[in-house]
N, C-alpha and C positions, 0 to 999 in steps of 0.2 A: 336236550343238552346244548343242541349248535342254537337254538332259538335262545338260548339263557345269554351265552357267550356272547353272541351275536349282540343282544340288549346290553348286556355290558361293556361291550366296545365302543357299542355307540355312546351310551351315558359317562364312558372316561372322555372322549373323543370331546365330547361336550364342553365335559367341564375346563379340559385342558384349552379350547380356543376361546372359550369364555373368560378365563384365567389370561390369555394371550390379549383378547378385548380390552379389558381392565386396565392391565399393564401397560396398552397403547395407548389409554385414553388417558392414562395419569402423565404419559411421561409428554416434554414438547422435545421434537427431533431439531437438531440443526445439522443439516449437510455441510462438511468444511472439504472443500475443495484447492490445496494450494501445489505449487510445486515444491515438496518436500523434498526431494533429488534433484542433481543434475546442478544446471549454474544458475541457475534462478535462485536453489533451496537455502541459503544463507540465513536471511531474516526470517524465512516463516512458520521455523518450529517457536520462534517465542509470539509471534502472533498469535499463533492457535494455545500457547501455553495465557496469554492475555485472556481468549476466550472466558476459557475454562477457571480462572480464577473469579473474572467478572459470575459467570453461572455458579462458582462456590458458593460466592457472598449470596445472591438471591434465593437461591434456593436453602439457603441458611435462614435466609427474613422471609421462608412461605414458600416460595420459586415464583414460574411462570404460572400466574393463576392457579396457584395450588400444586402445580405440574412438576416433577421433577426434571432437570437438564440431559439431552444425552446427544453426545457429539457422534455423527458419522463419520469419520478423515478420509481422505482418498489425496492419492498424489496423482497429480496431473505432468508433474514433472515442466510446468512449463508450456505443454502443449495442446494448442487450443483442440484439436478433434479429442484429447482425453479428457478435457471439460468439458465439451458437451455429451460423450459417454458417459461419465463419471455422473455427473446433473442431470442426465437425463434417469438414470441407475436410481439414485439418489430419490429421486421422485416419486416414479412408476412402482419402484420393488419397495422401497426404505419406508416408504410415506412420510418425508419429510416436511416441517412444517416454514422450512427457511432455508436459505441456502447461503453460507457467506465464502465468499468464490474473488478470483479476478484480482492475485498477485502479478499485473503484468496485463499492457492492453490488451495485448489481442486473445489473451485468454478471457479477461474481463469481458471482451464484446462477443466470444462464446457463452460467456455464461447469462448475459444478458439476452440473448436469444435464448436459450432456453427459457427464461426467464418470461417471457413473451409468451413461448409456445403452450408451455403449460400452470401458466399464471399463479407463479409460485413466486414469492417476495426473496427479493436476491440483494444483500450487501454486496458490494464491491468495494473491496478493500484497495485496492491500490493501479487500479487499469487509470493512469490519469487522460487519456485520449479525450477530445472535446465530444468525438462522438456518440461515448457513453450516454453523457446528458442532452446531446441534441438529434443528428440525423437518424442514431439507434436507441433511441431512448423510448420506455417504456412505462408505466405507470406502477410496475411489480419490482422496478429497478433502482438501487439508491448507491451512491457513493461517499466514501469516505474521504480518502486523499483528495492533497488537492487539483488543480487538473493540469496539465500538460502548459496552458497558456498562462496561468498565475507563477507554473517554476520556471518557464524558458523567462518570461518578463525578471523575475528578480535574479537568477544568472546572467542575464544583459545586464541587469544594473549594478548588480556587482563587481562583474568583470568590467565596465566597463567607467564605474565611478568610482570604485574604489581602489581596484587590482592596478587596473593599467592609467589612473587617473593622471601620473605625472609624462607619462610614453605619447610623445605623437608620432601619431601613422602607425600604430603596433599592427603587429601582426599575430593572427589569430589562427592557430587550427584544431579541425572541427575531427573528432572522430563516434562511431555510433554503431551502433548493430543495426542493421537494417531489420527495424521493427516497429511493428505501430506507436508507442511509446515515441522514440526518440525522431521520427515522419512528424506526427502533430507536436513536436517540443520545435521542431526547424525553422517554420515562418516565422511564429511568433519570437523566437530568439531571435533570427536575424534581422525583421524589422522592427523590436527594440533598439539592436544594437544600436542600426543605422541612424536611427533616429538621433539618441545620446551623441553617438559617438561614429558621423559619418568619415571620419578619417581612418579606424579600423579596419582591416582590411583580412579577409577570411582566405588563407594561402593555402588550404586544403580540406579537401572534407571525405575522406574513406568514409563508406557503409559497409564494414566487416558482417558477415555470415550472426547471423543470432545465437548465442552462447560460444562465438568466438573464441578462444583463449590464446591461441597462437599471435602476437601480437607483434612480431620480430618485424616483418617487412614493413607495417603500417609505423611502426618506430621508425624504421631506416628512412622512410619516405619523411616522416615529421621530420627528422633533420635538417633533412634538404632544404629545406623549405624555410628556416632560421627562424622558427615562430617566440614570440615573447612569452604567451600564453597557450595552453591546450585546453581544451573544454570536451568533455568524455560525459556522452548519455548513458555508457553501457555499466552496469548494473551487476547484483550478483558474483559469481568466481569467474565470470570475464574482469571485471573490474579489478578484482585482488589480481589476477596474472595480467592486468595491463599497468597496474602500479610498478609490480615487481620488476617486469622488465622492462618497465621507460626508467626506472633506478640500473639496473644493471647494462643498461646502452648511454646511458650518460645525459636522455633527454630533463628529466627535473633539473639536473645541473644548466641545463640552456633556458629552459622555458618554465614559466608558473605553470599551476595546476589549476582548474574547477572544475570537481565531477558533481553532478547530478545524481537524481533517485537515491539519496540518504545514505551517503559513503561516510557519512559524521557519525551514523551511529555506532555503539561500542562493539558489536560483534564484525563491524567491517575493519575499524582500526583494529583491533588486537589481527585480523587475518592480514591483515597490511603491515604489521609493524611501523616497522622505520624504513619502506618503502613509501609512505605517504610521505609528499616533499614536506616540510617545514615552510610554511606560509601557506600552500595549499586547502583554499577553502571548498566545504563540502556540505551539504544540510542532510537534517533528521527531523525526525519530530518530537524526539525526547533527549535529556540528556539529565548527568547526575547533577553538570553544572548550573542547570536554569530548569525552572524558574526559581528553585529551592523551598519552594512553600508548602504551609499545611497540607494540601493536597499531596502535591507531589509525595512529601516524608510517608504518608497511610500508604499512597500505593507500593511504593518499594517495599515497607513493611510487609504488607501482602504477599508481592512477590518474590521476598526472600523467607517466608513461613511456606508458603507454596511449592515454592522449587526447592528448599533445603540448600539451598545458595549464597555465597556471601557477596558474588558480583551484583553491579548496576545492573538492572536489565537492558535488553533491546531497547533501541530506539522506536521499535515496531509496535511493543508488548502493552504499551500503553491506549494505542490504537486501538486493537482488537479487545482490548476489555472496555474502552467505553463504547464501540461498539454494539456490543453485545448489551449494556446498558441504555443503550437505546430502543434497542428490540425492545427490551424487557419494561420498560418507560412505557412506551407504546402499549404496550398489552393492559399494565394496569391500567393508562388513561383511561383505553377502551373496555376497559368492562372484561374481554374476551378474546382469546387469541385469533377468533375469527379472521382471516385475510384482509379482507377487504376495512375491517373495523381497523385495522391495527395499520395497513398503510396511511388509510385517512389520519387515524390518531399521529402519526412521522409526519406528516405532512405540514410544515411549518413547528415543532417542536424543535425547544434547546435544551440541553444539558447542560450544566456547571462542569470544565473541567479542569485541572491544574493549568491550564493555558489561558482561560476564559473562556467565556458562554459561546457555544456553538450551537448554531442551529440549522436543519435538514427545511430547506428551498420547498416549497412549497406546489412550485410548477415543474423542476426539474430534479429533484432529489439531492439534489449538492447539499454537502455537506460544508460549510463555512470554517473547517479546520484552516488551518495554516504549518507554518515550517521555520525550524531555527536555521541560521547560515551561520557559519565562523569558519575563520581559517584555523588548521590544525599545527599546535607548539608542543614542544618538546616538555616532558615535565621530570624531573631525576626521580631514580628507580623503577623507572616504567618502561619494557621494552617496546611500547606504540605511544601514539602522540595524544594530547586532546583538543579538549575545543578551548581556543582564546577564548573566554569569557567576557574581557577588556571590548572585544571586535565583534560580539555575537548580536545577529539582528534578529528579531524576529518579524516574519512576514504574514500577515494575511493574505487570505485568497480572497476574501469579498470584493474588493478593489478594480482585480481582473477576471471577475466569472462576468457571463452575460447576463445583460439586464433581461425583463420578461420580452420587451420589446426586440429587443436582438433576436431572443430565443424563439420567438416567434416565427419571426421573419426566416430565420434557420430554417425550422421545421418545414416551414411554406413551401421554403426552395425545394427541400427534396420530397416535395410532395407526402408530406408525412403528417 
């Protein structure tokens, strides 16, 4: 009798990891790694919501190679030692077959190491540090956003030909979270500026604690200082409570605005209201007002049958869904979701997308996306601003990413 039971446990045991086989071998994993909490988490529940609509439509036309989609999420909250726990988890236990990670450099250049260690294909969504693609750059490692030196150059140029174009000798102050992000956004900003515009003169520059919010003394101090314009790398609900209270200390009444890292998009004006000054420009990578085209009108469609929503989406949301169309791009080229087939297959491929053709770098994984600017105006019946239309630029990054030759030379230096 125990020899019967005995055979029968083992022949359920069978079928059930067999069953468990099957199911793994249909589905493709993608690890999402973002800061979902905390002052980072603003934009990146519609990222991952962008994913997931991109993997509707595919796996509606077949999936990945027959494969149905299944997200792993995990909040990092921001902090690089929980992406690489998280990536590493992800990996080892999950069996993930991608990882899309790196809301933020320095978690970005976490996840790019793991990325490295256990040679697993890793999107970076928005770590724009140069590092990514050159001194820590990997061949399992791709980027989306654009990098740190294509946004500090067109903030110089903006601030510095169009904001303060009629101003001589303005005066400039700089404020930041001292974080990898807004460190590689410094040089290149400041010798843009100088360059344009060497009579500008830069009257302070705090590196406030990363996820900052307390912004009262670094306000008091901006006064002092009588600045024309401010320029703000910080990012996330540092950014909404540095608006709020340079509104409520009387600093936009003195000084213009330019914030960096995508303060234009819709879920940062509605948490800013009518603390976002009026003339204060800010960039995104999406908006309702541009580019308005066929493309554009399908995906909003999308993502209001997706979300049950009657709002625009994120500026982010559009992102994370071609994204995720590029993976899946890749897979068909190659045949196979195989790693190694499916990097190669990225490797110089473009998409078509509501902005125009973009295509993944060849030697360094750059993505050749770009970024809208405009300053934000007041519109009646709306308690936040939007984006002037009339003033909106759009910028590519091709322009200012490194040539191969550069990239090389990079690499060289640090012995890499």
């Amino acid at each position: 009798m125990k020899k019967w039971i005995s055979t029968v446990f083992i022949g359920l045991c069978l079928i059930f990891f067999t069953q468990v086989q099957s199911q793994a071998a249909d589905t493709f994993k993608i690890g999402v790694v973002y800061p979902l909490s905390g002052a980072m988490a603003l934009p990146c529940k519609s990222i991952l919501t962008g994913h997931k609509i991109a993997a509707d439509e595919i796996m509606k036309a077949g999936g990945f190679q027959g494969k149905k989609v299944e997200f792993l999420v995990r909040d990092d909250a921001g902090n690089p030692e929980l992406t690489t726990r998280y990536c590493r988890e992800l990996i080892t236990r999950e069996k993930v077959d991608w990882i899309f990670t790196g809301y933020g450099s320095a978690v970005a250049l976490a996840g790019a190491a793991v990325a490295k260690q256990f040679k697993t294909p890793t999107f970076i969504f928005g770590g724009k540090t140069e590092k990514v693609t050159t001194e820590e750059w990997n061949k399992y490692t791709f980027r989306y956003q654009v990098t740190s030196t294509a946004e500090a150059r067109a903030a110089a140029d903006i601030l510095g030909n169009v904001m303060l174009k009629d101003k001589k000798d303005a005066r400039v102050f700089w404020i930041a979270w001292d974080y990898e992000y807004s460190r590689s956004f410094y040089d290149p900003f400041v010798e843009r500026l100088k360059k344009i515009r060497p009579d500008i003169k830069i009257v302070g520059e705090p590196w406030t604690r990363t996820g900052e919010t307390d912004y009262g003394p670094f306000i008091s101090y901006a006064l002092t200082t009588k600045p024309d314009a401010v320029i703000s790398t910080i990012w996330g609900g540092g950014c909404v409570s540095l608006l709020k209270q340079g509104q409520s200390q009387g600093l936009w009444d003195q000084a213009m605005l330019i914030n960096t890292a995508e303060p234009a998009s819709i879920e940062y004006r509605k948490a800013f209201g009518k603390s976002m000054p009026v003339g204060g420009w800010g960039n995104t990578y999406d908006d309702s007002c541009w580019p308005q085209n066929e493309g554009q009108k399908i995906f909003y469609k999308a993502w209001y049958d997706f979300t049950g929503e009657n709002e625009p989406p994120s500026g982010m949301a559009s992102s994370g869904y071609y994204i995720t169309y590029m993976v899946a791009n890749a897979i068909e080229k190659a045949g196979t979701d195989e790693t190694m087939a499916v990097i190669k297959a990225l490797e110089g491929m473009s998409i078509d997308t509501y902005w125009g053709r973009f295509t993944i770098r060849d030697f360094d994984h750059q993505v050749t996306s770009g970024q809208i600017w405009a300053p934000m105006i007041e519109e009646p019946g709306l308690d936040y601003l939007v984006l002037d239309k009339s003033k909106l630029v759009y910028v590519p990054c091709d322009k200012d990413l490194y040539t191969k030759e550069e990239w090389d030379a990079i690499r060289k230096a640090a012995k890499k």
